[in-house]
N, CA and C of each residue as an Amber inpcrd file, in Angstrom:
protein
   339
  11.0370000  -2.8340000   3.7430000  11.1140000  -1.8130000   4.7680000
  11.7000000  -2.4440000   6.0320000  12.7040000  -1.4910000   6.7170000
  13.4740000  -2.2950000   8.0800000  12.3510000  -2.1860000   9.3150000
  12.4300000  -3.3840000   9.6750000  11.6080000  -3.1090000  11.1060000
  11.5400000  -1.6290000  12.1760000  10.4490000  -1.4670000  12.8230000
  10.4070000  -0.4800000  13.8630000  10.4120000  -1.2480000  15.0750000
  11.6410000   0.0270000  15.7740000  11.7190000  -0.9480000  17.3740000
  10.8670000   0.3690000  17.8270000  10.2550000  -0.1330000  18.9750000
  10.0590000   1.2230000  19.9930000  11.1920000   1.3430000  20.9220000
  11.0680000   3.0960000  21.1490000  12.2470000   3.3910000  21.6960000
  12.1490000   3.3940000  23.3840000  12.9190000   2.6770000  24.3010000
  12.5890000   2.6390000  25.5900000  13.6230000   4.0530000  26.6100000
  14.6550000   4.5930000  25.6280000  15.7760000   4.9380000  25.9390000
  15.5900000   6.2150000  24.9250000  16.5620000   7.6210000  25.8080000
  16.6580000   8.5380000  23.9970000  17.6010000   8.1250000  23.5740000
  17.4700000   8.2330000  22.0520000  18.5430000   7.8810000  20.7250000
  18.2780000   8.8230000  20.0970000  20.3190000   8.9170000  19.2560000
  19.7560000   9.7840000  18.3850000  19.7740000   8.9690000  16.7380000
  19.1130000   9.0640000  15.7360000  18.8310000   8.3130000  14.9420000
  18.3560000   9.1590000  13.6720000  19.8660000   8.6430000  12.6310000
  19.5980000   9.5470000  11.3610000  19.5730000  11.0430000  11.5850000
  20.3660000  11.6360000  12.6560000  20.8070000  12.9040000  12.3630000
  19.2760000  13.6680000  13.7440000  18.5530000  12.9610000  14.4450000
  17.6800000  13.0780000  15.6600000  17.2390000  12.5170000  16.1270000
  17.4050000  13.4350000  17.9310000  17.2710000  12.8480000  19.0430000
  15.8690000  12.2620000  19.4020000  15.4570000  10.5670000  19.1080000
  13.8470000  10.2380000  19.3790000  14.1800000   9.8050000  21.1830000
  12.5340000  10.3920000  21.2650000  12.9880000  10.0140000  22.6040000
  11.6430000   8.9240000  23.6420000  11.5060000   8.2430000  24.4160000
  11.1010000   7.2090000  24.8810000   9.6470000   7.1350000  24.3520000
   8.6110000   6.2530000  23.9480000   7.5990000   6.3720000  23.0790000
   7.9700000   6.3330000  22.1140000   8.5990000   7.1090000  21.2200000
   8.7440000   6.6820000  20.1840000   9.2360000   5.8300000  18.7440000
   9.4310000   5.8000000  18.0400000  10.0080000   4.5240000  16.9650000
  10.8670000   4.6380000  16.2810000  11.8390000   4.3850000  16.0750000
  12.8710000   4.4100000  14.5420000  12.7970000   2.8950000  13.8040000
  12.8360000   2.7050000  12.5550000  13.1400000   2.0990000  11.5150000
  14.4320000   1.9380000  11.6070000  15.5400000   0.6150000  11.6060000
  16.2370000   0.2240000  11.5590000  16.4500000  -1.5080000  11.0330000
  17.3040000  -1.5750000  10.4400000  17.6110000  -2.8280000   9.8280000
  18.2810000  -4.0290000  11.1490000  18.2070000  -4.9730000  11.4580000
  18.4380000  -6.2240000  12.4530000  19.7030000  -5.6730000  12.9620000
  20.3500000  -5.7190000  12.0540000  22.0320000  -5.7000000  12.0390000
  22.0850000  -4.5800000  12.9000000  21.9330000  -3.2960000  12.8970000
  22.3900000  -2.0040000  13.0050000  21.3480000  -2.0390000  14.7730000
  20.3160000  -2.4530000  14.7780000  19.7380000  -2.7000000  15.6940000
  20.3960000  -3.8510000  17.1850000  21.0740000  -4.2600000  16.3410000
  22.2510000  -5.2140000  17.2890000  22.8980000  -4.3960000  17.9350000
  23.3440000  -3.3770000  16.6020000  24.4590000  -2.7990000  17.8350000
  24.0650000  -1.5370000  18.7200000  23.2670000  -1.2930000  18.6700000
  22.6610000  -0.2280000  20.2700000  22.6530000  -0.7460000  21.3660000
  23.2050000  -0.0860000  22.2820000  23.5690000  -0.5970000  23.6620000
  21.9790000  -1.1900000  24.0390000  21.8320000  -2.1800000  25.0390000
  21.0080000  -2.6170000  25.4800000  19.9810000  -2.0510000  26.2000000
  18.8660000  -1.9720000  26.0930000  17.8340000  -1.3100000  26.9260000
  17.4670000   0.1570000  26.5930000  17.8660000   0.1360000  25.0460000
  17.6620000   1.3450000  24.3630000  16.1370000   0.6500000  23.4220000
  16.2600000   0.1160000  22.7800000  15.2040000  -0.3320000  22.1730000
  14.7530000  -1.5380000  22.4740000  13.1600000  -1.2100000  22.5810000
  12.8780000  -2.4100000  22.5590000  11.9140000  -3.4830000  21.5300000
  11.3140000  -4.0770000  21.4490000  10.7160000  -5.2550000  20.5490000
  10.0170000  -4.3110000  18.9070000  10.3230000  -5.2330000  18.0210000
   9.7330000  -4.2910000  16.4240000   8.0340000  -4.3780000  17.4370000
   7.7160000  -3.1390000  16.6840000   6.1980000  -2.7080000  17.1300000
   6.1070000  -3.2650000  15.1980000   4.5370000  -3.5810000  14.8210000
   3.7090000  -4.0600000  14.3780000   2.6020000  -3.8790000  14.3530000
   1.6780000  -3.3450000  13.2910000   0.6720000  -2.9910000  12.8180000
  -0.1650000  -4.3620000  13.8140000  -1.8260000  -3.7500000  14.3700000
  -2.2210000  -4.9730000  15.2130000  -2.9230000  -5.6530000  14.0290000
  -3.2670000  -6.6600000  13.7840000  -3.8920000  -7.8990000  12.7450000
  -5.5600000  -6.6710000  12.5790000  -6.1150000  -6.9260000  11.3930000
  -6.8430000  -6.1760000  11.1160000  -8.5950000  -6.3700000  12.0130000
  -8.3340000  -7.6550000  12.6120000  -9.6150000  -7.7680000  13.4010000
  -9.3620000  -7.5140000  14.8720000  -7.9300000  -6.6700000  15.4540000
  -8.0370000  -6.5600000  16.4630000  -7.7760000  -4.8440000  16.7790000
  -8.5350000  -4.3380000  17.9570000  -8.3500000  -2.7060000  17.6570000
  -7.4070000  -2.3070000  18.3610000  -7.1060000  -1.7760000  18.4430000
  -5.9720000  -0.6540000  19.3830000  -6.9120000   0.1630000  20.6140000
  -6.3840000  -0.0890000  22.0530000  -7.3910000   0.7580000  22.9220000
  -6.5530000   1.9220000  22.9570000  -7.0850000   3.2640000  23.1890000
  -5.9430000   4.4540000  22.5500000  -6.0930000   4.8840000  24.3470000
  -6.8960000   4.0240000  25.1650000  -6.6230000   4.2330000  27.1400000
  -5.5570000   3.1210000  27.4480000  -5.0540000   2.6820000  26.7350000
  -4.0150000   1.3190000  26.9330000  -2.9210000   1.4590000  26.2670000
  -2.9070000   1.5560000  25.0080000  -1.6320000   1.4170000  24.1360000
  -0.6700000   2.0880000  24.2170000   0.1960000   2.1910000  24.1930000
   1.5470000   3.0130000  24.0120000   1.8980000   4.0500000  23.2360000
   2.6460000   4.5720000  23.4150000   3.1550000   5.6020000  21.7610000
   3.5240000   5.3170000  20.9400000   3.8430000   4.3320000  20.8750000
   4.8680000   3.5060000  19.6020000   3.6420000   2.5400000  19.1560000
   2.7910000   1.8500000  19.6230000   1.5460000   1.2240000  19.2250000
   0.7560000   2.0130000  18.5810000   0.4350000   3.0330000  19.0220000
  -0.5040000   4.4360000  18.7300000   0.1690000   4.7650000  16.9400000
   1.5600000   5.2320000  17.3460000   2.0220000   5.8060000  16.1180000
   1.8240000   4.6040000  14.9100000   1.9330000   3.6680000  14.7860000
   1.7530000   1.9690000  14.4990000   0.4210000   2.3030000  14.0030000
  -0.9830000   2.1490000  15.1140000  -1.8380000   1.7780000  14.2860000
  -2.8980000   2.9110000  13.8240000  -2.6480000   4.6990000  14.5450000
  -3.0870000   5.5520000  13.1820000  -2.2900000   6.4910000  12.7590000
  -2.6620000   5.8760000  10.8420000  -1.8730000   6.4550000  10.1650000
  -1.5670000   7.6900000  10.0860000  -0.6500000   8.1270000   9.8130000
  -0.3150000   9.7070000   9.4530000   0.1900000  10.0670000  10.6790000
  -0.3860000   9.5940000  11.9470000   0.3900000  10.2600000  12.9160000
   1.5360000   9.9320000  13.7810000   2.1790000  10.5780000  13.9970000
   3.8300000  10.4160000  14.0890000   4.2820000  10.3260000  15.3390000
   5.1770000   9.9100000  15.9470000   5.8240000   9.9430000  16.9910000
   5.4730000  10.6800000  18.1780000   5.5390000  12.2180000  17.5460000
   5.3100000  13.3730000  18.8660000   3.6630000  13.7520000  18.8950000
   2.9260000  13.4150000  18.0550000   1.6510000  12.8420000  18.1020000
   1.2140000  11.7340000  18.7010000   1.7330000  10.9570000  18.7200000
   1.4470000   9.4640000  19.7260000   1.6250000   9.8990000  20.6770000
   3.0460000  10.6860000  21.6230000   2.7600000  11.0520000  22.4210000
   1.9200000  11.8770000  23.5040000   2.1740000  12.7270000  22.4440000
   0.8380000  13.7440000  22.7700000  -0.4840000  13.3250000  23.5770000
  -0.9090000  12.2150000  22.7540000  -2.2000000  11.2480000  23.0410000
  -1.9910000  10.5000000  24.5580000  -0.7410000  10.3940000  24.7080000
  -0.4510000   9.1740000  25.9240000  -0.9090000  10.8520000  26.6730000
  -0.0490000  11.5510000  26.5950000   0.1660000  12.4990000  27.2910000
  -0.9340000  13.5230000  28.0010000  -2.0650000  13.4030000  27.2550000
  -3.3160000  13.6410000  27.3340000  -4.2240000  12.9530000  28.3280000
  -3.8810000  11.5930000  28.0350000  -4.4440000  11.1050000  28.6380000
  -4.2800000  10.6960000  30.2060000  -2.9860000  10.6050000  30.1000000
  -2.2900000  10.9890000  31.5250000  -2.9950000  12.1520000  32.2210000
  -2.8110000  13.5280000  31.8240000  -2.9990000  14.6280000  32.3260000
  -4.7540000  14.5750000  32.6210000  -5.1570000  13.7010000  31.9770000
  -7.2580000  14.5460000  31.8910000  -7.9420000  12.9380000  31.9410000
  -7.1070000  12.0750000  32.0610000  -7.6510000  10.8660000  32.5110000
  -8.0220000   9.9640000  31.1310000  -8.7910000   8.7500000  31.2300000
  -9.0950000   8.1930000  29.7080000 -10.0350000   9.0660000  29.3550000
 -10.0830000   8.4100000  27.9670000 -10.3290000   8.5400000  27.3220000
 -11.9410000   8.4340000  26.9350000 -13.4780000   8.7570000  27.3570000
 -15.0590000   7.9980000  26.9950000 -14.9110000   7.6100000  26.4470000
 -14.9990000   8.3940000  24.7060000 -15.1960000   7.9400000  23.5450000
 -14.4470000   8.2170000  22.7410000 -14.1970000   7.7670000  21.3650000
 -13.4110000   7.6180000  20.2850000 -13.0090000   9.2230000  20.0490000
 -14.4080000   9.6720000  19.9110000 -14.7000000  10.9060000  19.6220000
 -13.5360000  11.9950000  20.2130000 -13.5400000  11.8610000  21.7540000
 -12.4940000  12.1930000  22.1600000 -10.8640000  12.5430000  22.0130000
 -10.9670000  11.7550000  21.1390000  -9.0420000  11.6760000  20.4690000
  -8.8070000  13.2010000  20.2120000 -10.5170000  13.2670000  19.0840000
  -9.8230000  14.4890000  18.3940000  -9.5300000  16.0020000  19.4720000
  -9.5590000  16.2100000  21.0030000  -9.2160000  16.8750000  21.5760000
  -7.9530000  16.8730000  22.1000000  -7.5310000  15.9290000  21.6150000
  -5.4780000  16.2230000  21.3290000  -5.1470000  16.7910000  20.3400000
  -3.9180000  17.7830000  20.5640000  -3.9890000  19.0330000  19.6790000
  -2.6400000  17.6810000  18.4800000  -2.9890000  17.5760000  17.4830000
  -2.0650000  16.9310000  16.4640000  -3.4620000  16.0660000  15.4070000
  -4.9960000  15.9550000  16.3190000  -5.7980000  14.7680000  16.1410000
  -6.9440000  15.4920000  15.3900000  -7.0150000  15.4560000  14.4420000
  -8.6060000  15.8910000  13.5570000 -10.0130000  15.2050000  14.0310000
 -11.1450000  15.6420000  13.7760000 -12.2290000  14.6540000  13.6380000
 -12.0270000  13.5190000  12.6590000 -11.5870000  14.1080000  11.5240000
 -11.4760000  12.8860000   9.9880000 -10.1720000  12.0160000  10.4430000
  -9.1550000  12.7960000  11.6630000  -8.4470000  11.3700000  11.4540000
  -9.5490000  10.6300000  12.2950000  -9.9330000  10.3130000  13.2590000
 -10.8250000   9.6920000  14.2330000 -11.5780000   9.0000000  13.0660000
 -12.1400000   9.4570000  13.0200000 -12.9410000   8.9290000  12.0290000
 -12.6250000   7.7700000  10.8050000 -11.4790000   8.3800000  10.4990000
 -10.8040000   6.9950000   9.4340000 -10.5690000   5.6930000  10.1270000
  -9.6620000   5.8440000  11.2340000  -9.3240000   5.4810000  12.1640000
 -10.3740000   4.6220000  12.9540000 -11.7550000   4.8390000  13.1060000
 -12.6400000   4.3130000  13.7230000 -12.6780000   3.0140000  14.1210000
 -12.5410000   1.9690000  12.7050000 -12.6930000   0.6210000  12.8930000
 -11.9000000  -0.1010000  13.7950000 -10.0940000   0.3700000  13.3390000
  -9.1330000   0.3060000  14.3920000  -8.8310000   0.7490000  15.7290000
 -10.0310000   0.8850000  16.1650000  -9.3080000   1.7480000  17.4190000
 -10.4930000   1.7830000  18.4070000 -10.3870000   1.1710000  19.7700000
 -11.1010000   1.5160000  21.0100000 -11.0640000   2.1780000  22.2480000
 -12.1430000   1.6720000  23.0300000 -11.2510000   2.7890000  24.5310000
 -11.9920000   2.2510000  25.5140000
């Protein structure tokens, strides 16, 4: 599988426009050639003993470390949290509209605030 950069810049990629927060999959090579300051560093799953704070992390971290949820879902979450402040508890996630209780819940071990 080709690395994920996060996106710092909009691109459009594979036929759509991603836009800042979020990630595309691209191979080294092809990643060379985007103008500079469009993407930045491969994002990476965090090592399994370390959590993700979902009042800290990014969108592209977010989308990274819970599964299933995607790009305009990661944002969402930043976006939330921006607007209504952090985050108490875990519990909390699931009042972003994209976020279940069961994902939270799967999600649990990975993830703080």
């Amino acid at each position: 599988m080709p690395p994920k950069y996060a996106v710092l810049s909009p691109i459009k990629h594979n036929g759509e426009k991603v836009m800042p927060g979020g990630t595309v999959e691209m191979s080294e090579k092809a990643a060379a050639k985007v103008s500079p300051g469009v993407l930045g560093n491969v994002v990476t799953a965090a090592p399994a003993n370390d959590r993700v704070n979902i009042n800290t992390a990014d969108a592209a971290a977010l989308a990274v470390a819970i599964d299933g949820v995607g790009d305009d879902v990661a944002a969402a979450i930043v976006t939330y949290r921006t607007e209504h402040g952090p985050f108490a508890a875990l519990d909390d996630l699931a009042k972003v509209k994209g976020i279940g209780k069961a994902t939270v819940q799967k999600h649990r071990e990975g993830l703080t605030v």
